[in-house]
Structure formats: structure tokens, C-alpha cells
N, C-alpha and C positions, 0 to 999 in steps of 0.2 A: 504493500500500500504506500509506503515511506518508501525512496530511494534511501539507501543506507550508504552514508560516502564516508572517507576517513578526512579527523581533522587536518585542516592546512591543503589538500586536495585538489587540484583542479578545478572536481566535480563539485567541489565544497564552495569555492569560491563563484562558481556558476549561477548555482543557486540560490545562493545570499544576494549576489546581484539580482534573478530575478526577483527575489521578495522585495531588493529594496527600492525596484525600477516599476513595480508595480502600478503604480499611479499612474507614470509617463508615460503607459503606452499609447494613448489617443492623445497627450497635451498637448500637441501643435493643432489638431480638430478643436478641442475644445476650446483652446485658449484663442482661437479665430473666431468661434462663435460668440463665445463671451464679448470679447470684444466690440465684435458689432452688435448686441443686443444692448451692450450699458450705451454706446456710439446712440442708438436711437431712441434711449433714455435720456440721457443729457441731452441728445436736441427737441424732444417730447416734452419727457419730465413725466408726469401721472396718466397720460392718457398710454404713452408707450407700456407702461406698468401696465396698466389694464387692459390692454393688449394680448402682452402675455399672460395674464392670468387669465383670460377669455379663452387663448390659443390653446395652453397648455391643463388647463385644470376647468374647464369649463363654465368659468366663473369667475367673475369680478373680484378684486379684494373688497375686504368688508373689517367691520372693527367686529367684536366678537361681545355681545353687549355683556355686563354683570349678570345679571338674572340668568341668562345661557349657559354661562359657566358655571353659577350657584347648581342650577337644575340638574346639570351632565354629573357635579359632586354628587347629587342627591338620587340622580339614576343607577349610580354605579354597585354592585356588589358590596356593603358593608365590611366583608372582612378582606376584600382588596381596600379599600381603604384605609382601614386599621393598618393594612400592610407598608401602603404611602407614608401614613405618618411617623410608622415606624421607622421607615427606612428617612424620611424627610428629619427626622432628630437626631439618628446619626450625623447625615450630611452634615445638618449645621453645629452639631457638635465640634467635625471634627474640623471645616472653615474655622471655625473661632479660635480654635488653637492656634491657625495660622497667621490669625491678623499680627502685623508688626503695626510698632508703634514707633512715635518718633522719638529724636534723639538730639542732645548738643552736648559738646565737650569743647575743650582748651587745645590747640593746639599748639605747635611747639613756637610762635611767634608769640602764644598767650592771647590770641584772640580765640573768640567761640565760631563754632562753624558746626553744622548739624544737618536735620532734615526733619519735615512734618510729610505728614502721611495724609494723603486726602483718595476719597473716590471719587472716578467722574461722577457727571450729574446725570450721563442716562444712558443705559446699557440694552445692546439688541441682542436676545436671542434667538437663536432658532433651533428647531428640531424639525428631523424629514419624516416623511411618513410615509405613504406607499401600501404595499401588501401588510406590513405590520406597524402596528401601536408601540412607541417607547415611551410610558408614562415615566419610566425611571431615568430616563433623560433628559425630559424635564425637569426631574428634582436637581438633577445632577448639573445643571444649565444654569438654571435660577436662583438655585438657595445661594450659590457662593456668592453672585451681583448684589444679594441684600442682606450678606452675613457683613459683607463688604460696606455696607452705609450710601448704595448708591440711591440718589433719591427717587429716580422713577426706572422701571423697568420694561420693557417693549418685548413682548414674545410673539413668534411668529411661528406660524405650521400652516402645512399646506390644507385645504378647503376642501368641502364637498364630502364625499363619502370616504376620505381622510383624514375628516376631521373627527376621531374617535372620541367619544364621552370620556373616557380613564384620561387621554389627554387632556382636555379641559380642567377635565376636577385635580391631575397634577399640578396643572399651572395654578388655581386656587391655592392648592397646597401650599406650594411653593411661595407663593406671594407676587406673581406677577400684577402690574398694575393695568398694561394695558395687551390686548390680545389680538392678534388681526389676523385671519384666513388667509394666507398667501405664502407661494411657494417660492421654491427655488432662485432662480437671479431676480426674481422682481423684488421677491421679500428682505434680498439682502441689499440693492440696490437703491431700495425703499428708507431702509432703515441706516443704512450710512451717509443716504446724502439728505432725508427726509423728503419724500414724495409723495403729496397727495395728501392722505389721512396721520400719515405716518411720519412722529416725528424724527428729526434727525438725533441720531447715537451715535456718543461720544467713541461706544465700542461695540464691536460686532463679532458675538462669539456664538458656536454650539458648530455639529459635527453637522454633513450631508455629502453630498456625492462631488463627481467631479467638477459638475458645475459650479455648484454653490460656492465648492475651495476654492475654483478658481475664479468666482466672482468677487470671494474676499481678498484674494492674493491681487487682484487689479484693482481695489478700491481701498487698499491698504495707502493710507498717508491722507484719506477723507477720513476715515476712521480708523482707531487702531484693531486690532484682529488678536484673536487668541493665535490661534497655528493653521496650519495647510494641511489639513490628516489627511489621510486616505484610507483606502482600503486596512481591517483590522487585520492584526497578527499577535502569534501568540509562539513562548520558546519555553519548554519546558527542561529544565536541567535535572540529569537522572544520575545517583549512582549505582543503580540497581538494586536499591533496598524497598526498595516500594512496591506498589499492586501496579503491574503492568497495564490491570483493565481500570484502572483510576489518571493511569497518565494516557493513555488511548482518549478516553473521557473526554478529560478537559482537553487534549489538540479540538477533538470533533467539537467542543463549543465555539472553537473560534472559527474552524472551516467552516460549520455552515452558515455563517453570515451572509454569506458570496463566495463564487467563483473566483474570486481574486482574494478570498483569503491567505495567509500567510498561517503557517502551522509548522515548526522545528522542535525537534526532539535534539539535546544535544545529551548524551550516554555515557557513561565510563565503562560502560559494560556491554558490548556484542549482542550476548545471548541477549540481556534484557529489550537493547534493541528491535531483537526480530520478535520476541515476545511481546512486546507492544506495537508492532505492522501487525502481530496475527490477531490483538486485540481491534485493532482497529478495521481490521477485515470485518469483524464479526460484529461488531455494532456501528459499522458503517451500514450494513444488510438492511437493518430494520428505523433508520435514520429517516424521518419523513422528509427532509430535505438532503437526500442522501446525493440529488446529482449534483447541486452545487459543491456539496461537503467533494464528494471526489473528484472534482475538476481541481478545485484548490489544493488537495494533497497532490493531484499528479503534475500541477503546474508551480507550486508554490509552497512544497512543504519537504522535508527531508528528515535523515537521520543520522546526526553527525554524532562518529566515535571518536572519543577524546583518549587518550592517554592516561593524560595527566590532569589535573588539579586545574593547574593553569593555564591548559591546552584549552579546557572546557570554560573557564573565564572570559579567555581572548576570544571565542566564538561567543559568548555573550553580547561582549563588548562590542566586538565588529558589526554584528546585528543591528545592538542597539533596539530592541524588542516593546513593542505596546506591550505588552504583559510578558513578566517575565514568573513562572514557577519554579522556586527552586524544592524539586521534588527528593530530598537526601536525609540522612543521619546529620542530625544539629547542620539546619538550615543558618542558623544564625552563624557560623561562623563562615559564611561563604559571602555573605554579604557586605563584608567590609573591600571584594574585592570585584563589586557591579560599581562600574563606573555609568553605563547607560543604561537607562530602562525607563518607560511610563512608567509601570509601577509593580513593583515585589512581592510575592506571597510565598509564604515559609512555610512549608509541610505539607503534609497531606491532608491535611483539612483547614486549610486556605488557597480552596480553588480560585479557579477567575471567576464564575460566577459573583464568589461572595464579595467582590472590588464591585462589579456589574451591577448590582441589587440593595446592598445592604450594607457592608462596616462604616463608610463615609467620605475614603476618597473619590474623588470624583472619574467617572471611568470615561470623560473628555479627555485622551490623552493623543500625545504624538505618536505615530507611524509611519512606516516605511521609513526608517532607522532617522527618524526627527526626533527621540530624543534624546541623540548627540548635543542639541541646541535646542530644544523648548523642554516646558512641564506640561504638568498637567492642567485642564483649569482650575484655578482657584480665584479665594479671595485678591490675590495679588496681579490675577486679569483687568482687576477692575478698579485697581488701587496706582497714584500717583506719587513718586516721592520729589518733594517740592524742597532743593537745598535751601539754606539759611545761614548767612553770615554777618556778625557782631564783631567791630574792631573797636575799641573807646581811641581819644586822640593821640594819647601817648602809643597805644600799642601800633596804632599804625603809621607813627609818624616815621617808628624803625623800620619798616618795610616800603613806604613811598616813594625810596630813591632806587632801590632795584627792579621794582615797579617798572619805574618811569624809562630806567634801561630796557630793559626788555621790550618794553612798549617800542623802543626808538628803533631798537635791532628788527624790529616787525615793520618799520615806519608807520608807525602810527600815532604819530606827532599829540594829536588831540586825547587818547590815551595817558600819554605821559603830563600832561599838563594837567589832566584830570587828577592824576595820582599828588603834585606837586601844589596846588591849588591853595589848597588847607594850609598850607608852612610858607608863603612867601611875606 
């Protein structure tokens, strides 16, 4: 089911390529289309919106009133609900942990210099929708923008018989303030430069397909953007102490997202290798999304044998893995040596799932080896640090004259007289 390759490999390095090229294989198509769709937005503005939301969803955007969303919370299954809230007090639990606060100290001239912590004033989110409902994405989207202190919050999902009731009553949950039926480039093009009903946002975050990323990835510097995800992945580190049909398992959670899932076993151990392909034969069989799940292991998943220790590290590392399981004997001592990863789980009973559903981090993470260089979302998506600098007259009367050099070595004349002003 797995190709089985050995670390360092050829075959090894093939494959990590194609996981981590994932996303690119249509960007020059899509990043054309995008293009000219925001091109006939900015010379439109709201009517081009509407456009496409006519063209593509068969339906105008729309603001999503209170009472609708009250109703959709009050249709939904009671003990899915209970389930929301449960998981929605994790979430902001574990946000609150993260908020930093600011800060000022003395520096070695004896002036103060620091930073205040502020949120923007109004954050976009979105969630995609489709064949399936992510109520948990929603929590996962929203609670950090107002664990954050942002004052207003804009959520977005696509309309019509995609607009699921669990949805709805999430964004309740969650606290969003205001709710609008629209998809794809319009919802995010809507919400970064404000069109139409839709006010403009400071930030524009939450997961969806190649469009959407790449209509943030072009509209980045109107608004700021969480990351550019794509397609999910998952790398499971084995020393063969484990249930082979428990590490099978969690790959198949991440394969059947899509056909371009990402799925890596990385192994210290052969046999347990081929004993997790033949688990994964076997509950592959009865998979109701069984053909996406095996398009993505045949095009996008492997099974690397490591050596050593650190053999199995550096294929971590090189990955750089949306979810990373480290499936072994005392998981914690392996983690002081994950330099990349969305986010870690230790043992055998902290699957992905329970990242996906339940403890608190947010399962908004980077892919397709992004996080070398982003996080996850969090509070500090939505968060500004604003520096701050205090000199009294004496303290900066010793620094005025090297100042004003430096200024001159720049030419920048008016610089230097700025700094000298005070003392003539």
C-alpha cells in the first residue's frame, strides 16, 4: 500500500518532493484565474462579487441574519452541541495561554524601549464547505480572533445547501459577530478589501482550496493573511513498539481528506513497516472514502526506514509535516529534536484526531513542508506588537552625536539635525 524506501534514498527524496510540491501542480492555472477574477473585482467592486457568487454557488451573497443562526443552534442535535462547547472551552483555554503581553526594560544606553500588544480591529474568517460540514473549524477559526481582543469579527462560508445548520450554530458558539453566505474568491476578496455588505478586514485567515490560498496569497499586503496551506499531511514516527493497526489508522485519517493527501510512515523497524502496508490494506477495504484514501497513499505517501535515531529526525525535519505523530517508547524524549512540525502528538493515544476535534490547539496549521516558516493559527494571527521608546534629556543627549553620524554616513542630513536639535 506504502512504497517502502530506505532513508536518504533516491526514492526517498522523490517522494518528499512530491508531498511537498503538492499544491503547485495546477499554480500557474490557478494563479491566472485568480488573477483575473480579483482584475474584474477591482474594476467592478460588488457587482463582480455577485457575479460570482450567482456563477459559482447559485446565489447572491447575503449577510446571514441573528435569529438564523440563533434557530440553526436550536435545530441542531443537543449532544452535538454539548460536544461544541466542549471542545469550544478547550480552544479558548488553551488561546489564553498564548496571549503575550507587553513589555519595557533599560537598555544598555539607560533608556526604556519595549513593546504593547494590541489586536487588529476586524478579523475575516473563512471556512469551505462542499460535500462536508467543518463545525470544528469554525471553533478552530474564530475563538483565537476573540480570545485575541479583536473587536469585530466577519465569518464567511459558502451559501445554499452548504450552508449546514452545525455550521451556523458553530459560528454562534464561537462568537462571531457578523456572518455572510459567500464562497470562495469572492468571500475572501470581499473581506480584504471590503465589498459590498462586507466590511473590510484588517486580517484574513481560515483554510480552503487552491483558490481561496491563492486568492489570499495575491491580496496579501491589502490585508494581512494567516499562511498559504494546502492540501493536509500527516508523518507518523515509528519505533516499532506500537499497534501497527493504530499507526495504519491515523495515516488513513489524513488520506482520506483528498486525493492529494500527504501520508508518511517514517520506521526504525522493516518488519513493523510492512506490518503497517498490510494494516493498511485491510482497513483501506472497508474505508467509505476508500478511493481518495488510495490515490493519496499511491501518489503521496511512503514508508521510510530509518536506521538510526537521527536518521528518523532528519526525515522529520526535511518534511516539515502538518501533523507530526511521534508513535514510540517515551515520546517525550524525541521531541526536543522536531525542529519542524504544525503540531506534535506523543503516544499512542494522542492521535490526530484529538489536535482535529478536541485538546485546543488549533488544527489551522501549515502544509506542504510550510512549517519551516509559519505556525499554527492562533491568538498571535490577530495580535500587533506596536514598539515603544523613552529617552529622558540627559540619556539621550549621550547618544545624539553618533546619531547624527550615522544619519550623515546615510546622507541624510535632516536626520542628523533632528538628533542635534535638542543641544544647540
Amino acid at each position: 500500500m506504502l512504497t517502502i524506501v530506505r532513508y536518504g534514498s533516491p526514492e526517498m527524496k522523490t517522494a518528499f518532493q512530491a508531498i511537498e510540491r503538492r499544491a503547485k501542480a495546477d499554480a500557474d492555472a490557478v494563479r491566472a484565474e485568480v488573477r483575473g477574477r480579483l482584475d474584474d473585482i477591482f474594476a467592478r467592486g460588488a457587482d463582480a462579487v455577485s457575479e460570482l457568487s450567482i456563477k459559482f454557488d447559485g446565489a447572491p451573497p447575503r449577510e446571514v441574519p441573528k435569529g438564523e443562526r440563533r434557530a440553526a443552534l436550536d435545530s441542531c442535535d443537543p449532544t452535538l452541541i454539548d460536544d461544541l462547547r466542549r471542545a469550544a472551552k478547550n480552544i479558548e483555554g488553551y488561546q489564553k495561554r498564548l496571549l503575550p503581553q507587553g513589555s519595557m526594560w533599560t537598555n544598555p544606553d539607560g533608556g526604556a524601549v519595549g513593546y504593547e500588544v494590541r489586536p487588529v480591529d476586524r478579523a475575516g474568517l473563512y471556512v469551505p464547505g462542499g460535500t462536508s460540514a467543518y463545525p470544528s473549524t469554525v471553533l478552530m477559526a474564530i475563538i483565537p480572533a476573540r480570545v485575541a481582543g479583536v473587536r469585530e469579527i466577519v465569518f464567511c462560508t459558502p451559501p445554499g445547501t452548504q450552508l449546514k445548520p452545525e455550521v451556523l450554530a458553530a459560528a454562534e458558539i464561537a462568537g462571531a459577530d457578523r456572518v455572510f453566505a459567500m464562497n470562495g474568491v469572492a468571500a475572501i476578496a470581499s473581506m480584504a478589501l471590503g465589498l459590498g455588505m462586507v466590511p473590510r478586514c484588517d486580517v484574513v485567515a481560515g483554510p480552503g482550496n487552491a483558490f481561496v490560498t491563492e486568492t489570499k496569497r495575491q491580496l496579501f499586503g491589502f490585508c494581512g493573511i494567516d499562511s498559504t496551506a494546502g492540501p493536509s499531511d500527516i508523518l507518523v514516527l515509528a519505533d516499532g513498539s506500537g499497534d501497527p493497526a493504530w499507526v495504519a489508522a491515523d495515516l488513513l485519517s489524513q488520506a482520506e481528506h483528498g486525493a492529494r493527501s500527504g501520508a508518511v510512515l517514517v520506521a526504525l523497524d522493516e518488519g513493523f513497516a510492512r506490518a503497517v502496508c498490510d494494516e493498511l490494506s485491510r482497513q483501506i477495504a472497508i474505508l467509505p472514502r476508500r478511493a481518495e484514501a488510495e490515490e493519496a497513499l499511491r501518489n503521496y505517501g511512503a514508508a521510510v526506514v530509518a536506521e538510526t535515531r537521527e536518521d528518523a529526525l532528519a526525515a522529520v525535519n526535511s518534511l516539515a509535516p502538518e501533523h507530526l505523530e511521534i508513535f514510540t517508547r517515551d515520546p517525550e524524549t524525541w521531541l526536543p529534536g522536531v525542529r519542524n512540525a504544525g503540531a506534535v502528538f506523543l503516544g499512542g493515544f494522542a492521535p490526530e484526531p484529538l489536535g482535529d476535534y478536541w485538546a485546543g490547539p488549533s488544527h489551522i496549521l501549515p502544509t506542504g513542508g510550510g512549517a519551516r516558516f509559519f505556525s499554527a493559527l492562533s491568538v498571535e494571527t490577530f495580535l500587533k506588537r506596536i514598539s515603544v521608546l523613552s529617552y529622558d534629556r540627559y540619556t539621550f543627549a549621550n547618544v545624539s552625536a553618533p546619531i547624527a553620524r550615522l544619519a550623515r554616513v546615510e546622507g541624510l542630513e535632516a536626520h542628523a539635525r533632528s538628533a542635534e536639535e535638542r543641544y544647540k
